[in-house]
N, C-alpha and C positions, 0 to 999 in steps of 0.2 A: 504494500500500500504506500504509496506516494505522500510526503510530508508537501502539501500543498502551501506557501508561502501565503501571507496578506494580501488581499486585491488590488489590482492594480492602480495607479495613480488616475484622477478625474475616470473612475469608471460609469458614475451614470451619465457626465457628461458626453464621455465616449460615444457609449449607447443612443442618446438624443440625437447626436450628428449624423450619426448614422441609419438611423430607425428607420427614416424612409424607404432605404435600398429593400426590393422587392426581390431583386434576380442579377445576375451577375458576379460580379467578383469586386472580393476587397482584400488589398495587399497591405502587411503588417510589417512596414522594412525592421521593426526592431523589436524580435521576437520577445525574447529574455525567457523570463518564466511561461509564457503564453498564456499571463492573466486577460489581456485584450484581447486574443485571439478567440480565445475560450466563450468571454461574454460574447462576442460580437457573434460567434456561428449560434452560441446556444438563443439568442434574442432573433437571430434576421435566419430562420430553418431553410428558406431556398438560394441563399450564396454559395458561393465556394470562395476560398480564403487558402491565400498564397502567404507563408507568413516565412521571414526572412531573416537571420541573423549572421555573425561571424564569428559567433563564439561554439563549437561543438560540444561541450559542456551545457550550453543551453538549447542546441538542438538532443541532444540526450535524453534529458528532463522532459521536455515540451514535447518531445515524439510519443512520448507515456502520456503524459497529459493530456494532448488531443487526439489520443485513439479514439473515445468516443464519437469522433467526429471523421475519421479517417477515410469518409470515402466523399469528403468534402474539402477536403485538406490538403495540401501542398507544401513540405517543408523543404527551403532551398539554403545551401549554407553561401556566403557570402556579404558582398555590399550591393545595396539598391542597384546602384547606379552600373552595378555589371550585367548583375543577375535580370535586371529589365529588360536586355535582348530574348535572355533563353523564354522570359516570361512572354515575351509578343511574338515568339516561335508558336505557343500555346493556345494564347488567346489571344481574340482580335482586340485592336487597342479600346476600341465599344463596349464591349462587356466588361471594360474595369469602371467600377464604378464608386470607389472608395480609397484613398492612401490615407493610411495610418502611419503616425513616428514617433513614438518615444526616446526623442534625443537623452545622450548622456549614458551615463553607468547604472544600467540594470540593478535591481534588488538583489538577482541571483548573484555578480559578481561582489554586493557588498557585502553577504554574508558568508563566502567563502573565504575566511581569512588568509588563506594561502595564495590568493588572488595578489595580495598588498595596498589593495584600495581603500581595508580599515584603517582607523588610526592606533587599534591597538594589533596590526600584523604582525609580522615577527619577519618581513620579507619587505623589498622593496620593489613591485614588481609594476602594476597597474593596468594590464594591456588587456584589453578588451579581448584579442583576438589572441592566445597564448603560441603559434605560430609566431606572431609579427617581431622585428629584430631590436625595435628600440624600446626597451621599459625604463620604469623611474629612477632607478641605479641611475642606468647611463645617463640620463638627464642630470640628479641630483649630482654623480663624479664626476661627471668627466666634461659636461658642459662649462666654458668660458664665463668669465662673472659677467660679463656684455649680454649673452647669451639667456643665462637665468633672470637678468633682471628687465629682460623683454619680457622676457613669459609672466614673471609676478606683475609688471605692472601690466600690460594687456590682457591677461586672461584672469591675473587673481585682483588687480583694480588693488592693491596694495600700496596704502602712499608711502610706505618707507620701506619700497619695494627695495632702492641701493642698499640700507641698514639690514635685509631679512637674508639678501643675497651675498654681501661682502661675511654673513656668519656663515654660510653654509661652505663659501671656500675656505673659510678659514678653519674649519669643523669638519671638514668633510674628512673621512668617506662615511656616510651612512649605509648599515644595513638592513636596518626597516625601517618601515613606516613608522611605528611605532617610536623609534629611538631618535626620528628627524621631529616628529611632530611635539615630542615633550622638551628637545634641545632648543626649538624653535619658539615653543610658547611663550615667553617672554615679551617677544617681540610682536606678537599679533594683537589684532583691535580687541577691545576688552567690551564688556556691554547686551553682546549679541546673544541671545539664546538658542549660536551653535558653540561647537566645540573652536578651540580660539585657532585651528590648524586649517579652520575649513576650507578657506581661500587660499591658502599656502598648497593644500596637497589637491583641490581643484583645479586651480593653475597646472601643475606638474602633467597630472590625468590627461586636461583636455592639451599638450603638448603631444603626450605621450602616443593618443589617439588620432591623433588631427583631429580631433571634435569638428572644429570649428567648417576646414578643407571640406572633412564631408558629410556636413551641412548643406555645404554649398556646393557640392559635389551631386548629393540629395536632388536641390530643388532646381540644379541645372540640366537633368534628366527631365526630371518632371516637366521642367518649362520647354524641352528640346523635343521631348513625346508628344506631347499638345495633346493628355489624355481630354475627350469631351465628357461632358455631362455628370462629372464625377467630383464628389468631394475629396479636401486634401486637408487632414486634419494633421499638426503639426506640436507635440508637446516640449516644451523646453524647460531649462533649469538653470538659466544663467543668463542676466543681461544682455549678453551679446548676442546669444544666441538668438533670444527674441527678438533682438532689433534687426536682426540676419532676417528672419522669417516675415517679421514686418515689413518690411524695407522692399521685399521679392512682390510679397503678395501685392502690397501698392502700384509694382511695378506691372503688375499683370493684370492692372484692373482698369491701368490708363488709356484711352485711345488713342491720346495723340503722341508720340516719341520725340518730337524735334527737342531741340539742346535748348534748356529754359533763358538762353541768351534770344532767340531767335526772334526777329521782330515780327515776324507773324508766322500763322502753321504751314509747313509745306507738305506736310504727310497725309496719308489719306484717312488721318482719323477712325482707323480700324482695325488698331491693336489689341484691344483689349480682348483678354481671354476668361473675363470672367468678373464679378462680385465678392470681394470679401464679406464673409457672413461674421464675423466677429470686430467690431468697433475698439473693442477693449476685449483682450486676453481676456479667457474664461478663466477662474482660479476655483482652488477647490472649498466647496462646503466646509462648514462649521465643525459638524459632526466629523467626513472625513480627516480635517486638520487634526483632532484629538487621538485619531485613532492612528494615523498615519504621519510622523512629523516629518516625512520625506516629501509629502503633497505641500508644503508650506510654500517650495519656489517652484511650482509646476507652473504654468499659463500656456495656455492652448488657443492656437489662432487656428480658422478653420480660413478656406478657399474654396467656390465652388465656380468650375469651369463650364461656359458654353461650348452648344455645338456649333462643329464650323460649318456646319450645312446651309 
């Protein structure tokens, strides 16, 4: 019997965005546990559901998981952005009619502590994908202090990102997480009802991953496929990331493209690919926040695309 983990982040929201879909297919590029995967076949009984990850530890788990559903189900290991050809080998780009993303570090790899994404690991490792060749080591040793003190001010928004970075060269080598995040504490913001490392080994994570790259890697398929008639629900966990997904969806809602210098349109005002359905990031419920203090920084922007007929 399967030790079934906590439900997934904004799960009734999930469900709402999606309710509509009567028939067709909805792709889950970020499996993890196959908590969304799971709600969404069990709520909408005639889709089929393509769900996608690049961690094999969580295609393991999730292959048990969604047996009950197995002859509705498609699990492909990889990233969106590849795996989207083999999927439009499969099906016409029309019957998709749903994209799903839970950006960021899965529940599954935070509770593995041999992963190194805890703060009390005993490894330093972080990688999403445990094939890939760069983890938090090589980051925390062997990167330049130029180097690290990119990543803490761009990704961890740390203002005394020089002071967090000039100790880890001068401390270094670490060998866990664990042993970086209690040497470090000192110097982290004080007040916040996370743990004081949180931005410190966030920063690290989304280096280690290219979070950010394929993000935008992500929604550069999506914009390059011109799926019609299909919502593109998009969850994030970090400033930037939201303002990444913002920023795209705006861009694909515009008709007119000329360079906002232009002194009047030259285009033919027929760009746009769609409506954003969300004004403001949906956040999570009250009740969920209690139960879940990982839903704190979630916000989800939804996208729904026209047809080009």
């Amino acid at each position: 019997m399967q030790d079934i983990p906590h439900v997934p982040v904004l799960y009734r929201e999930v469900l709402e965005v999606f309710s509509d879909i009567k028939s067709g297919v909805v792709i889950d590029c970020t499996m993890g546990y196959g908590g969304h995967s799971s709600i969404i076949l069990e709520a909408n009984p005639n889709i089929k559901l393509i769900a996608i990850d690049q961690d094999q530890s969580a295609i393991d788990f999730s292959t048990a998981r969604l047996e009950p559903y197995k002859e509705r189900v498609s699990i492909k290991k990889g990233r969106f952005s590849s795996v989207i050809k083999d999927i439009l080998k499969e099906y016409d780009i029309k019957e998709i009619k749903g994209i799903l993303a839970d950006i960021g570090v899965s529940s599954l790899q935070l509770d593995q502590k041999e992963r190194g994404f805890s703060f009390s690991s005993d490894n330093l490792d972080m990688r999403m994908d445990k094939d890939a060749f760069l983890s938090a080591a090589t980051v925390v040793n062997e990167y330049s202090l130029g180097e690290i003190e990119k990543i803490l001010l761009e990704y961890g928004e740390l203002r005394n990102y020089k002071k967090i970075a000039s100790f880890i060269i001068n401390n270094r080598p670490f060998s866990s997480a664990k042993e970086l995040s209690e040497a470090t504490k000192h110097l982290m913001p004080t007040g916040k009802k996370i743990h004081p490392a949180t931005l410190l080994m966030q920063a690290i994570r989304i280096e280690v991953n290219n979070e950010l790259g394929e993000l935008e890697s992500l929604l550069d398929t999506i914009e390059e496929t011109g799926f019609e008639n299909a919502k593109i629900a998009i969850i994030s966990f970090h400033s930037l990331e939201d303002r990444i997904v913002k920023d795209r969806f705006n861009k694909w809602r515009e008709n007119c493209i000329c360079p906002q210098e232009a002194m009047r349109c030259t285009c033919t005002r027929d760009y746009s690919q769609g409506r954003v359905l969300t004004k403001k990031p949906i956040t999570a419920q009250e009740d969920e926040l209690k139960q879940n203090p990982r839903s704190r920084s979630a916000k989800m922007r939804v996208f729904e695309t026209d047809s080009r007929e």
